[in-house]
C-alpha positions in Angstrom: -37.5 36.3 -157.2 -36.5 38.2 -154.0 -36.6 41.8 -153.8 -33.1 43.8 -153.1 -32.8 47.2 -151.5 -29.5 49.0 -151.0 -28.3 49.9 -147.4 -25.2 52.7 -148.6 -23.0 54.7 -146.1 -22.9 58.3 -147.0 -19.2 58.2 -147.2 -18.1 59.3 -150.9 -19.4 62.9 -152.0 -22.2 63.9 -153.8 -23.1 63.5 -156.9 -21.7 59.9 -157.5 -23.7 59.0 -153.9 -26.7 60.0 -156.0 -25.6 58.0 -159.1 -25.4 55.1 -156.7 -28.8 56.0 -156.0 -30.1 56.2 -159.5 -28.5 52.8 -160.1 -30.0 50.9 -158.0 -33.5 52.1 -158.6 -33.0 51.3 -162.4 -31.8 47.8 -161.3 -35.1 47.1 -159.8 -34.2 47.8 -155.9 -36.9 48.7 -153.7 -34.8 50.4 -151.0 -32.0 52.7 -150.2 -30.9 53.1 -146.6 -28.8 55.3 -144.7 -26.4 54.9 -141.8 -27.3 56.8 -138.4 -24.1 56.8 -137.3 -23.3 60.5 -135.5 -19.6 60.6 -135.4 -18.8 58.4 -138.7 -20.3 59.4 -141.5 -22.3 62.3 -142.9 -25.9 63.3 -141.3 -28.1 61.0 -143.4 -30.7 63.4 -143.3 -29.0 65.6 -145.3 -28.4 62.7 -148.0 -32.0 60.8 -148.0 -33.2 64.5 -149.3 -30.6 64.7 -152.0 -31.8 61.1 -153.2 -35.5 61.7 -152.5 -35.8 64.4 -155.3 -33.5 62.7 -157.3 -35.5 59.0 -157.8 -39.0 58.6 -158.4 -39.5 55.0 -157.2 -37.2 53.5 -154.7 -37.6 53.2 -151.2 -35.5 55.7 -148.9 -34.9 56.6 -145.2 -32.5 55.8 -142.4 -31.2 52.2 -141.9 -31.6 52.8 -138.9 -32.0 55.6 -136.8 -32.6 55.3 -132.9 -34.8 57.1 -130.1 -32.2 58.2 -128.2 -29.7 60.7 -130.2 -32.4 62.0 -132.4 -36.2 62.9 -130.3 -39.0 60.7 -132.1 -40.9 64.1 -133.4 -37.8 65.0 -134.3 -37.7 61.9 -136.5 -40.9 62.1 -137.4 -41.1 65.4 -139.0 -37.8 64.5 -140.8 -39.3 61.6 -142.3 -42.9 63.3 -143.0 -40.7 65.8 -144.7 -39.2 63.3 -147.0 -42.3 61.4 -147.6 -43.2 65.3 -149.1 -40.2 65.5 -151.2 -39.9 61.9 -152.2 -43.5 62.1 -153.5 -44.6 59.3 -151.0 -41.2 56.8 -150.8 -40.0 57.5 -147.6 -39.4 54.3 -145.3 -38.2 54.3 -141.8 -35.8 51.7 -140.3 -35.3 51.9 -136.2 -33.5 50.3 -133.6 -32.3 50.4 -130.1 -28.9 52.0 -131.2 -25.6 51.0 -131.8 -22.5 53.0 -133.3 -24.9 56.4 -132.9 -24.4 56.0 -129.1 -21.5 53.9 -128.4 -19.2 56.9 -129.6 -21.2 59.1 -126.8 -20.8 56.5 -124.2 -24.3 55.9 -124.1 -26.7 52.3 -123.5 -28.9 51.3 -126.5 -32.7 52.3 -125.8 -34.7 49.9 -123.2 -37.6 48.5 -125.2 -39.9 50.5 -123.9 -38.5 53.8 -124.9 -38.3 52.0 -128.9 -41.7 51.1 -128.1 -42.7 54.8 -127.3 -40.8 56.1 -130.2 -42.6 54.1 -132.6 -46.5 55.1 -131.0 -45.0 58.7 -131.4 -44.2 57.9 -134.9 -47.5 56.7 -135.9 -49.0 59.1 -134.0 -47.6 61.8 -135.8 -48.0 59.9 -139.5 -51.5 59.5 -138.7 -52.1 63.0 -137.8 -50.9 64.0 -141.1 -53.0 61.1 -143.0 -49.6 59.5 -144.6 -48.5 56.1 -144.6 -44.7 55.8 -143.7 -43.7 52.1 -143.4 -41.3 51.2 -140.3 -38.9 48.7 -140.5 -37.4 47.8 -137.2 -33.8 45.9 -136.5 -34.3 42.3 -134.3 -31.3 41.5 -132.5 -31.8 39.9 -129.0 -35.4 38.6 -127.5 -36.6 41.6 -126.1 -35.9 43.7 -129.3 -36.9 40.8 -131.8 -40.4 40.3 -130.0 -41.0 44.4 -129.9 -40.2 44.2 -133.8 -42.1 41.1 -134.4 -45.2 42.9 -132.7 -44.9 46.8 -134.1 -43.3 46.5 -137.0 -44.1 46.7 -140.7 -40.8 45.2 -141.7 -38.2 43.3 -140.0 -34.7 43.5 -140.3 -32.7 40.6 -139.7 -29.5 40.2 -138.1 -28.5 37.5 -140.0 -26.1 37.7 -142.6 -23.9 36.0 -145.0 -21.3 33.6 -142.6 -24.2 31.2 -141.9 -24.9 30.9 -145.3 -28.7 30.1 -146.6 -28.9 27.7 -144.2 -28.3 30.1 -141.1 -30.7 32.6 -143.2 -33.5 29.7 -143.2 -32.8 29.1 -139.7 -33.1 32.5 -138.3 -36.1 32.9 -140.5 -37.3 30.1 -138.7 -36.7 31.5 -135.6 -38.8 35.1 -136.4 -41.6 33.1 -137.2 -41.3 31.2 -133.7 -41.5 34.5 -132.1 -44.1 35.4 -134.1 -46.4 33.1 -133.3 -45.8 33.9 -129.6 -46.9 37.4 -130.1 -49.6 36.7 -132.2 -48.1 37.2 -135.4 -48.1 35.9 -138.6 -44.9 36.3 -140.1 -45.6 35.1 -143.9 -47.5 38.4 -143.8 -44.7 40.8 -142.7 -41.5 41.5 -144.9 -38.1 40.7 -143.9 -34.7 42.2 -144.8 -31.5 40.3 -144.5 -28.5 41.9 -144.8 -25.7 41.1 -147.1 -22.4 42.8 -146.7 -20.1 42.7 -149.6 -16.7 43.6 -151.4 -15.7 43.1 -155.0 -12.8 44.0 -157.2 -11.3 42.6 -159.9 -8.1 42.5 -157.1 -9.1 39.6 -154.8 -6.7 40.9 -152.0 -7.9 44.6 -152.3 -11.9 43.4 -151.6 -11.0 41.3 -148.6 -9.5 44.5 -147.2 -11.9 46.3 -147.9 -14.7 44.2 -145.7 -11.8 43.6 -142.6 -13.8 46.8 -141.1 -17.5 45.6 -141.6 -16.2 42.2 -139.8 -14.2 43.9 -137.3 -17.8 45.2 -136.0 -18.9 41.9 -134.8 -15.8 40.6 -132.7 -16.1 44.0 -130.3 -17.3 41.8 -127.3 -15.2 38.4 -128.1 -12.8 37.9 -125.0 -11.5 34.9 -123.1 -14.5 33.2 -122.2 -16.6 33.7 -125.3 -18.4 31.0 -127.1 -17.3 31.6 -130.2 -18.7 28.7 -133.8 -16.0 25.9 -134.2 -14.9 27.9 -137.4 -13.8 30.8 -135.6 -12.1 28.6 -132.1 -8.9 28.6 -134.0 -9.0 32.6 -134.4 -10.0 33.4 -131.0 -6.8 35.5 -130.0 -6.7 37.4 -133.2 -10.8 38.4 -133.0 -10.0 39.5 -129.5 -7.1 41.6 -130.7 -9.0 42.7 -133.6 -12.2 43.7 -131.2 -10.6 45.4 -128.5 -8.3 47.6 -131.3 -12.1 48.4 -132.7 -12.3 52.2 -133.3 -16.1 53.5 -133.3 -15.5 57.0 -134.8 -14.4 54.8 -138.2 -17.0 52.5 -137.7 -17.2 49.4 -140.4 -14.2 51.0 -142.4 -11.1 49.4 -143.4 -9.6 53.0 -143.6 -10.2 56.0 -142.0 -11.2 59.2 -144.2 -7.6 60.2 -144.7 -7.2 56.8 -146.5 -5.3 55.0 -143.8 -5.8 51.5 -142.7 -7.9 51.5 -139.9 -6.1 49.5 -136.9 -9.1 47.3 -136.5 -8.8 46.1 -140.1 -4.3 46.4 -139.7 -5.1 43.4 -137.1 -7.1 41.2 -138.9 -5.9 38.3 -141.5 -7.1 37.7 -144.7 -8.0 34.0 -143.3 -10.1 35.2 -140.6 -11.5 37.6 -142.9 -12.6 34.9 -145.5 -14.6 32.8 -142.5 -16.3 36.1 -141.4 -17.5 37.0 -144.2 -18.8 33.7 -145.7 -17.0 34.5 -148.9 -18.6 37.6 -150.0 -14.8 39.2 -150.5 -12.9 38.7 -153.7 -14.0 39.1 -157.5 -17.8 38.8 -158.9 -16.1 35.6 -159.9 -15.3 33.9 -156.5 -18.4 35.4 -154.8 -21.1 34.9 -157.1 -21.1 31.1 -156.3 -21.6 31.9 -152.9 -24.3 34.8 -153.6 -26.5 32.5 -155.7 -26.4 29.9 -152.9 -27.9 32.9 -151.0 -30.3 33.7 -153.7 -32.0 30.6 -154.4 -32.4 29.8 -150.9 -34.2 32.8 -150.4 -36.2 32.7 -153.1 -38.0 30.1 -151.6 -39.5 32.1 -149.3 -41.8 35.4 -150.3 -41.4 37.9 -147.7 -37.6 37.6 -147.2 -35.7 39.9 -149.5 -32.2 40.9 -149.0 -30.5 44.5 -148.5 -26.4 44.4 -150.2 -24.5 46.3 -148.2 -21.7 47.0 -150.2 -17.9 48.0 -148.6 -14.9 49.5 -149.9 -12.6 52.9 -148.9 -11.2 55.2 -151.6 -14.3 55.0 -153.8 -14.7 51.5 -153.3 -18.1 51.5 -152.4 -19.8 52.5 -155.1 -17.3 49.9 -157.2 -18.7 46.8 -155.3 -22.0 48.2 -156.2 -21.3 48.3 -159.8 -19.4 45.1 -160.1 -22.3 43.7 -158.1 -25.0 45.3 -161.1 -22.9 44.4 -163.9 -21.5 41.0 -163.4 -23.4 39.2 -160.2 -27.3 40.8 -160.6 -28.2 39.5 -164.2 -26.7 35.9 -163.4 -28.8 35.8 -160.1 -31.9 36.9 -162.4 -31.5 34.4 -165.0 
């Protein structure tokens, strides 16, 4: 049975963020992450302590932070702080950078300062005799072979739209890379993540995941290769990246509650082939979900990380719908 972990944008107030929290560490999951994302949402590290001292099991940490907008000491004492207060749970996802920086106009982080970053980290770990596991994002060859070679945990960047056969296959892929680097990657965990929206109101899920797809069509233009599925879209995901607002970054709607432009501009039918079907009621995803499942549970180190979407308290409904009428089905 593959192992779930939570990755849950600090975006609805405290204490049904925490309640969240509590929920999925009674449900079994072995991880809660939190978004790095400077202009967006709340300072994570703010949150990871509020859910530190109140779990006593699960997982928690950034998902993911970067080198650049936050020093690695800096990082590092944050993280050996909550590996105090969590009572030894603290886990640390890193990457080159994304939303963090693009909102200050910045480049991700070259390789080597990630690789820097992460000596610093273990440096500092060591020096205090703790074990922190680091979890680090693959997404392009130089940052997949850096992860494949430091990490303790890889995060994919596969997701749903390919399905468990584009999960199998990128899996395959890591342990290609691997095996360059001198890896073995049966021996290292991975985490694929799985973005979702449910509601009992079809319509209202798939509006709520427009802004987690949005994300991905920020580069499509003219000359972009884009999967046959998407070739009859490609004029709206251009419209649809280039309207893409960073400071509401994977939203639908902005924290005044209206519809963010990105997700205004994007149909329901392009919606639906984005996101492989993971919008709409328990009912019409959980077909596709236990597709997911069973594929994965074919393979021991590959768990999966639900990412669950929705504005106006939506989140945390996805995440209960997903508990109460998806998890137990999956199980059985």
């Amino acid at each position: 049975m593959p192992k779930i972990g939570m990755f849950m944008f600090q975006d609805f107030g405290y204490p049904a963020y925490v309640e969240s929290a509590r929920l999925a560490e009674e449900s079994g999951f072995d991880i809660i992450g939190l978004i790095d994302s400077t202009d967006a949402y709340s300072d994570y590290c703010a949150w990871d302590g509020l859910v530190a001292v109140n779990t006593s099991k699960i997982l928690v940490g950034p998902w993911v932070t970067n080198p650049l907008t936050r020093h690695p000491r800096v990082t590092a004492n944050h993280m050996l702080t909550i590996h105090e207060l969590s009572k030894g749970r603290a886990v640390l996802g890193v990457g080159a950078g994304a939303n963090a920086i693009r909102t200050l106009g910045w480049q991700p982080a070259k390789p080597s300062v990630t690789r820097e970053a992460v000596n610093v980290f273990r440096s500092k770990f060591k020096e205090k005799r703790v074990d922190i596991p680091i979890y680090m994002a693959a997404g392009g060859p130089l940052n997949t072979r850096l992860a494949l070679q430091m990490a303790d945990g890889v995060i994919s960047p596969g997701g749903a739209r390919g399905g468990p056969e584009g999960i199998l296959k990128g899996v395959e892929q890591l342990s290609a890379t691997a095996k360059e680097v001198g890896r073995d990657l049966s021996a290292l965990p991975i985490k694929v993540q799985i973005g979702l929206a449910l509601s009992y109101n079809s319509k209202e899920a798939i509006e709520e995941i427009k802004g987690a797809l949005a994300v991905g069509l920020r580069n499509v233009d003219q000359h972009s290769i884009l999967p046959p599925a998407l070739e009859p879209f490609r004029e709206e995901a251009q419209r649809v990246g280039e309207a893409y607002d960073s400071f509401d970054h994977m939203r639908s709607y902005t924290p005044e509650g209206r519809l963010a432009r990105h997700a205004q501009l994007m149909s329901d039918e392009l919606a639906h082939v984005l996101g492989g079907g993971m919008a709409g009621t328990p009912e019409e995803v959980l077909p596709r979900f236990k597709t997911i499942w069973q594929a994965v549970s074919h393979v021991p180190n590959v768990g999966l990380i639900l990412q669950p979407h929705g504005g106006k308290g939506g989140r945390k409904r996805s995440f209960e719908l997903f508990i109460k009428e998806i998890l137990p089905k999956l199980r059985s």
